[in-house]
N, C-alpha and C positions, 0 to 999 in steps of 0.2 A: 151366474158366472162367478168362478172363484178371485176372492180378493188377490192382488195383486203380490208378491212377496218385495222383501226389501230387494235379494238382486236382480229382480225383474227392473224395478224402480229408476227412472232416472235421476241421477246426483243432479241436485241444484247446484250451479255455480254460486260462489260467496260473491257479498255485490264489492266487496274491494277487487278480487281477480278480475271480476266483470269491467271495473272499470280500470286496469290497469290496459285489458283485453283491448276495449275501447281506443284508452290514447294511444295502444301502438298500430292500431288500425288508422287510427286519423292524421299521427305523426307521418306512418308509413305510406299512406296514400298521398301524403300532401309529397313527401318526398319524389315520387315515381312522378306526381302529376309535374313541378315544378321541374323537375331533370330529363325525362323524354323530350318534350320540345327541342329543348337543347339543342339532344342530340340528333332527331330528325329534321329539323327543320332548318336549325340552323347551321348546319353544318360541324357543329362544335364540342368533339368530342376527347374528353381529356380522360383522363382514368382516377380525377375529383368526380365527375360530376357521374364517371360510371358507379362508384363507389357507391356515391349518395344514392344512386338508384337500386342500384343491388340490395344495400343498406336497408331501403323504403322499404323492397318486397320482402325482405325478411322480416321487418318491424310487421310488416303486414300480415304474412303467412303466422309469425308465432303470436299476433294478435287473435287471429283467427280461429287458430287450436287452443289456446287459453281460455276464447269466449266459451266454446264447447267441451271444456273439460280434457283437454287430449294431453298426452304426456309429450308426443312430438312438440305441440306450440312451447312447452318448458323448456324441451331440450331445444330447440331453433333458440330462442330466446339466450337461454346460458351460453349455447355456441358464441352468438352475437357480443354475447356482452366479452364473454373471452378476446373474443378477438379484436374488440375496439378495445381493451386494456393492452393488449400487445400495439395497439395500433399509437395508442397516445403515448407508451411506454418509447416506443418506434423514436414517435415525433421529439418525444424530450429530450433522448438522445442526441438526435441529430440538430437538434434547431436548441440545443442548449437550455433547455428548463426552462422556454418562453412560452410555455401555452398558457393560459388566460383562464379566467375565473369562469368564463362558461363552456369550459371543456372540462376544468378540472370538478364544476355543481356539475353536468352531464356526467359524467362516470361515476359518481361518488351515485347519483339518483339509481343508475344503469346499476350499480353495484346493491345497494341495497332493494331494488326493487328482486334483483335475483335471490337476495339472500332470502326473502319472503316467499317468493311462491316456491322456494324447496323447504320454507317452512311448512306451507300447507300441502304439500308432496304427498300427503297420505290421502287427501282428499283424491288425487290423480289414481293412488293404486286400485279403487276399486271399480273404474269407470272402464269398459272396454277401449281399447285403442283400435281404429283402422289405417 
């Protein structure tokens, strides 16, 4: 049998993507699991706690494709962080420049976790996407 070439080869993921992959797998499942109930059970559905769920499955989904190398989990991911920067930009606005130190360490995290994995972006271009 002939040896394998490099683009046959599957790309290792690096173990920092690995575990970024990780936390937004387990942030985003804790998300969905804590905010469903909510809304089925309890009757109690606001467009916070859809947010938070919406929110979860996508921390979830671009966890997912990041564990696996895929350019989509990147792009879900940079969508996300876009639009919770519109969202806290939103809030400040509106609610006067009161948001609090663990939304403003959330986005700065959200923020520079982006600016990393489009650092290792070249790692993404050589992996098939499905």
């Amino acid at each position: 049998m002939a040896p394998e070439t490099n683009s046959s080869q599957k790309q290792k993921t690096p173990i920092s993507v690995l575990f970024v992959a990780w936390f937004l797998i387990v942030i985003g499942a804790a998300q969905i699991v804590l905010g469903v109930p909510f809304i089925i059970f309890g009757g109690f559905f606001s467009l916070g706690i859809f947010t938070k769920v919406l929110s979860g499955a996508l921390m979830f989904a671009a966890g997912s494709g990041l564990r696996n190398m895929r350019k989509w989990g990147l792009y879900i991911f940079t969508a996300t962080t876009v639009v919770m920067i519109l969202l806290y930009l939103y809030d400040s606005l509106t609610k006067g420049f009161s948001i609090g130190w663990v939304e403003i360490a959330t986005l700065s995290l959200e923020i520079l976790l982006t600016v990393y994995l489009w650092m290792v972006y070249k790692k993404y271009q050589s992996v098939v996407t499905v």
